[in-house]
N, C-alpha and C positions, 0 to 999 in steps of 0.2 A: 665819510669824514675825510677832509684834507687839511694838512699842516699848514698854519697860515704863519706865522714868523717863527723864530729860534731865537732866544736870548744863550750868551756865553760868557760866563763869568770865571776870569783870573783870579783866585784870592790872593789879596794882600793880606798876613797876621803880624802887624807891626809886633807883638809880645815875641813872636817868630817868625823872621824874616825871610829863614830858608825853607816855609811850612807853605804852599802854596796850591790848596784844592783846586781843581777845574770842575767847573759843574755848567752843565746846559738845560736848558729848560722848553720844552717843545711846545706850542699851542697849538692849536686845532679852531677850522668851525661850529665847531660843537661847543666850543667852553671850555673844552677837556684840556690839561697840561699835564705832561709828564717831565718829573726832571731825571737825570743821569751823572754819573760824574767817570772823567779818565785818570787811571789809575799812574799819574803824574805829580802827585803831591809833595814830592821831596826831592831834592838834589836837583837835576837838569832837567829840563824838556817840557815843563810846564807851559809855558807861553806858546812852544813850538805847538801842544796838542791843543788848545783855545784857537789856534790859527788853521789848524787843519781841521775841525769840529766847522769853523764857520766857512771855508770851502765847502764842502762836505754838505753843509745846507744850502751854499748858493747854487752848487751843480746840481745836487740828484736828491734833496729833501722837501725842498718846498712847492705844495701842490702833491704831494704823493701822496695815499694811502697811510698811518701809521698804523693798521693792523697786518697790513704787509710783510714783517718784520724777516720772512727768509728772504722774501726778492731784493728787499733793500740791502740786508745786509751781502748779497753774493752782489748787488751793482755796488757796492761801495769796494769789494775786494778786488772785483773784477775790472768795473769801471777807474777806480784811483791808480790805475797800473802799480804806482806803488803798494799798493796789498798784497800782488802776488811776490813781492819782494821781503816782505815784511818789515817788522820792526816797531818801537814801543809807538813812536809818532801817530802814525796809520793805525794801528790798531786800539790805540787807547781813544782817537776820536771818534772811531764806529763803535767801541766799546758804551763809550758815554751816552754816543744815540741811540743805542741797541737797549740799553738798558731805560731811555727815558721814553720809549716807544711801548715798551713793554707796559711800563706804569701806566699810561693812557690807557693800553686794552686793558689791562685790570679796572683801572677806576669806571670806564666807558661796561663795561659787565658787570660791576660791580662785586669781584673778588680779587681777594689777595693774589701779587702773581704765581706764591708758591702753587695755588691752586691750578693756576693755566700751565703751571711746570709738572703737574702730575700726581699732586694733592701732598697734605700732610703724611710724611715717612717720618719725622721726629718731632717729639712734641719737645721736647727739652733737648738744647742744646749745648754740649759740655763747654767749657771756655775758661781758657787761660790767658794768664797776664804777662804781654810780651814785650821784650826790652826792659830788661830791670836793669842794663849796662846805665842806662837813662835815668833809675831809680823808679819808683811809683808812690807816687802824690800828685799831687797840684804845680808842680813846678821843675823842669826840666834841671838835673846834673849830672854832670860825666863822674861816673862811679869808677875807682882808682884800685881801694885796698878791700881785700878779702870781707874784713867787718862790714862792709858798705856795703857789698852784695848780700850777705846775710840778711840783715836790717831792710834793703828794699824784695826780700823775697818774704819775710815773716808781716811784712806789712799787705803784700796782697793774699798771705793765706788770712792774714783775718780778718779779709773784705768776704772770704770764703770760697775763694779759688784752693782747688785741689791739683792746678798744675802751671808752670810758668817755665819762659822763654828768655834767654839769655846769651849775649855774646860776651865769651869772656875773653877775647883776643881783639877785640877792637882799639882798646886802648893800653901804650904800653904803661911802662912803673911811672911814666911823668906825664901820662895825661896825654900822648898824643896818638893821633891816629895813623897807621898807616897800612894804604891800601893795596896794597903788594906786600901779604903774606906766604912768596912760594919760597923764599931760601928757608933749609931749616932754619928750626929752632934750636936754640941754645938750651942748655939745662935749666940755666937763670929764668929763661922765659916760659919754661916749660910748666916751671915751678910756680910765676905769677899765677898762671892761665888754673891752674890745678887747685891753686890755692884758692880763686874766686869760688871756683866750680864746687868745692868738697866744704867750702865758706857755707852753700845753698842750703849742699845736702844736710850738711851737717845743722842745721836753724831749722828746716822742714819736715827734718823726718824722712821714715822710708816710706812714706801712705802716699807724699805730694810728688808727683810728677816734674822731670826737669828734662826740655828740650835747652838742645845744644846746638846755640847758632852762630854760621861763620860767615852768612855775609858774601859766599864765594870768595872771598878772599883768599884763600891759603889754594896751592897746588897742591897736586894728587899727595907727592912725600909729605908735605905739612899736615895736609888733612889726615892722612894717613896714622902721622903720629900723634893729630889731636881725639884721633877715634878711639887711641888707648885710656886718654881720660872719659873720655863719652862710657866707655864701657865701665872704668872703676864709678864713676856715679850712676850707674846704671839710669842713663840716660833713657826719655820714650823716643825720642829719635835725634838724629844728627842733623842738621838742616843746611843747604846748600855749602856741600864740604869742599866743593869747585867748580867753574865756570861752565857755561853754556855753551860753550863756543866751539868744542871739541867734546860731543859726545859720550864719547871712549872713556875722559876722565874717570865720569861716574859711576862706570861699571867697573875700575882697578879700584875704586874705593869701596864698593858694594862688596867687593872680593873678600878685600880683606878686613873690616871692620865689622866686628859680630853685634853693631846698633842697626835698628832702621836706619834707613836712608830719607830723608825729604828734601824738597824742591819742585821747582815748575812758575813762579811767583815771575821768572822774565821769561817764559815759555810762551809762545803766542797760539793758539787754535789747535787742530787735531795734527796739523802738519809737523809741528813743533815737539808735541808730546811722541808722538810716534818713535825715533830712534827707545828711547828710555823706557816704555813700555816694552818694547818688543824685547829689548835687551835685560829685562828685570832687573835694573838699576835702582827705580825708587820704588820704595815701599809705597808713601805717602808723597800724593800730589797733589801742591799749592798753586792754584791759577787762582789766577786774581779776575774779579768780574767786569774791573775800569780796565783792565787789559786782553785778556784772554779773548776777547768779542760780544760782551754781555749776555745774555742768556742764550741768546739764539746758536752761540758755540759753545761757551761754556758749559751748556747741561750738555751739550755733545760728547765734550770731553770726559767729563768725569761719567757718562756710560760707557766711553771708550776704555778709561781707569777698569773697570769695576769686572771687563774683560778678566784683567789679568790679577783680581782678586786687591788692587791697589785702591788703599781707602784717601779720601781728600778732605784737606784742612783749606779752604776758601783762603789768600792769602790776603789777607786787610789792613794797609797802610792808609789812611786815606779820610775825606772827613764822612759827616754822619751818614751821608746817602751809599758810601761804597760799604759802611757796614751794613746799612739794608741789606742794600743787594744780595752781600753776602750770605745773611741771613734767610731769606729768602730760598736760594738757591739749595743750602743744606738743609734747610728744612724736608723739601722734596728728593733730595738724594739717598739711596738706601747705602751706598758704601762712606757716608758723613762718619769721622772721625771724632774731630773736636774744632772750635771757633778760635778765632786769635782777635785776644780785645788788645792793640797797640797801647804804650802808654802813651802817646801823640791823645787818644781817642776820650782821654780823661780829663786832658785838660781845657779851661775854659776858653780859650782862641779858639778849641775846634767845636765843641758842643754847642758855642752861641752861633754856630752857619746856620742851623735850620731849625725849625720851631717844634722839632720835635726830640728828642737827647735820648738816644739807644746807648741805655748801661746793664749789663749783666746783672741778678739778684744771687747773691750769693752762688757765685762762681756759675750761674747759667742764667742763657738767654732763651726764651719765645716769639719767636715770629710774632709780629702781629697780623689781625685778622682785617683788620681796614683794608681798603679795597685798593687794586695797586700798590706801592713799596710803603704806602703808609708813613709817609715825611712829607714838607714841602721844608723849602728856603726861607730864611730871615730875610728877607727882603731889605729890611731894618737895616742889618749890617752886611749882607752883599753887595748890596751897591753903592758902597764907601769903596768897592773895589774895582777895577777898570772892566767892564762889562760893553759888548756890542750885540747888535740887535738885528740880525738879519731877517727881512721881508720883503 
């Protein structure tokens, strides 16, 4: 079997102009196609990773092997010189291929790839509803006052979620965002943040689960003092309470906050994970599968996790295929947590990409058993979006 073109697809979602999936779609002489998507969907660097995905196939994809999938993936690290450098770019493009290569050996043996990952380890997968800052329905808003967070968290417990995710520091008392949260905080604001947060608790209950998430945004001191709310709502864990970029951070917050710790969601392969494992800084580690390397690194990592007893929540921003993937991945993983359904992943710009719409049933999801990730593209409506065709 050899690859004979690559399609790559930028998505435009006019409803949402800053929502922008990357997905590639791999064929072969056989018939066989796998798609994949890089874990670029939001904010910057989208276009950058559709441009490095179709490198990527004009250098060292087409004509190869796709059952190959360790040698490709160590020429794409090794060969891009930039891989040994890292970064979201590089890595979210071999992510994309890593993962649409996989789906071809699934579909080409006809089994699920959980299965070529090591078989079913969870039949039912727990899953919570994340970003309620955003609200959860059908239609995206910036949630402001404490009653608003209440109200978009009693509406995903009675979709039948028994846990949900939240930034309550993203936006201040007037709606705005800002991205540098390291000077303290004032009392004032301490107060808003508190008041969203105990808004939750207080509408759910003490049975539903509440992750506390920052986004990275705050330094070590601000995180520090957002851990003492984390702790009065007796939070399931604290989620990226500080930056990547200085190690160290992680482990003065680990210190001194008596919540879990999570993060790893901008963490790239085993190389990246390493300081934070060896320093038991996270509890819970989020690698994302459009980022992390798609399977061929990714199940690396979370065996590497599971070392130090550290369980993983698959991080899922992204449209339908990177919740496959996700899925997939924790199906077969014995130290699996819980699943993160985005409220991005409910609305309908993102559910009409592919012909097939992964929703949770009362607050859990199942793998499916189709052969491969089990989705393809809308065709329909991808290619209303700027797509090129390498062969």
């Amino acid at each position: 079997m050899k690859v004979t073109r690559v399609e790559i697809f930028d998505i435009h979602c006019p409803k949402r102009p800053v929502w922008n999936p990357v997905f590639v779609r791999i064929h072969t002489d056989e018939g066989i196609s796998g798609v994949g998507e890089a874990g670029l969907a939001y904010d910057l660097g989208h276009s950058a990773a559709a441009s490095m995905i179709k490198e990527f196939a004009e250098e060292m994809l087409l004509g190869r092997d796709p059952f190959q999938t360790e040698d490709l993936w160590n020429l794409m690290l090794r060969g891009s010189f930039w891989g040994l450098g890292g970064g979201p770019v590089v890595y979210s493009a071999m992510s994309a291929i890593d993962t649409a290569l996989w789906d071809i050996k699934g579909k080409a043996l006809g089994v699920p790839v959980y299965q070529l990952l090591g078989g079913r380890v969870n039949d039912e997968l727990r899953t919570y509803a994340s970003q309620l800052q955003f609200d959860w329905g059908p239609e995206f808003a910036k949630l402001i006052h404490p009653e608003e967070y209440a109200r978009a968290a009693e509406k995903a417990v009675a979709e039948g979620y028994d846990a949900v995710k939240v930034d309550p520091i993203m936006y201040d008392a007037q709606g705005d965002t800002h991205f540098d949260r390291t000077k303290l905080f004032t009392n004032k604001e301490m107060q808003l943040f508190r008041g969203r947060l105990m808004a939750i608790r207080d509408a759910v209950g003490a049975d539903v689960d509440i992750i506390f998430e920052c986004h990275s945004l705050p330094g070590a001191s601000t995180a520090i003092q957002l851990g003492e709310l984390a702790e009065e709502a007796r939070c399931m864990y604290f989620e990226e309470p500080v930056n990547y970029l200085n190690s160290k951070l992680h482990k003065r917050v680990a210190d001194r906050v008596n919540v879990p710790i999570a993060g790893g969601e901008r963490l790239y392969n085993r190389w990246g994970v390493r300081p934070y494992l060896e320093d038991q800084s996270l509890d819970v580690l989020q690698p994302d599968v459009g980022l992390c390397g798609g399977f061929t690194e990714t199940k690396k990592v979370c065996d590497y996790a599971d070392i130090y007893d550290v369980r993983i929540q698959a991080h899922v921003c992204g449209g339908p295929i990177a919740t496959m993937a996700a899925l997939h991945l924790e199906t077969a993983i014995p130290n699996f947590l819980i699943h993160e359904h985005h409220t991005y992943a409910i609305k309908d710009w993102n559910r009409e990409l592919c012909l097939q719409d992964p929703q949770p049933v009362n607050g859990k999801f199942r793998c499916p058993d189709e052969p491969g990730l089990g989705i393809e593209l809308n065709d329909e409506v991808v290619k209303r979006s700027p797509h090129v065709e390498v062969k």
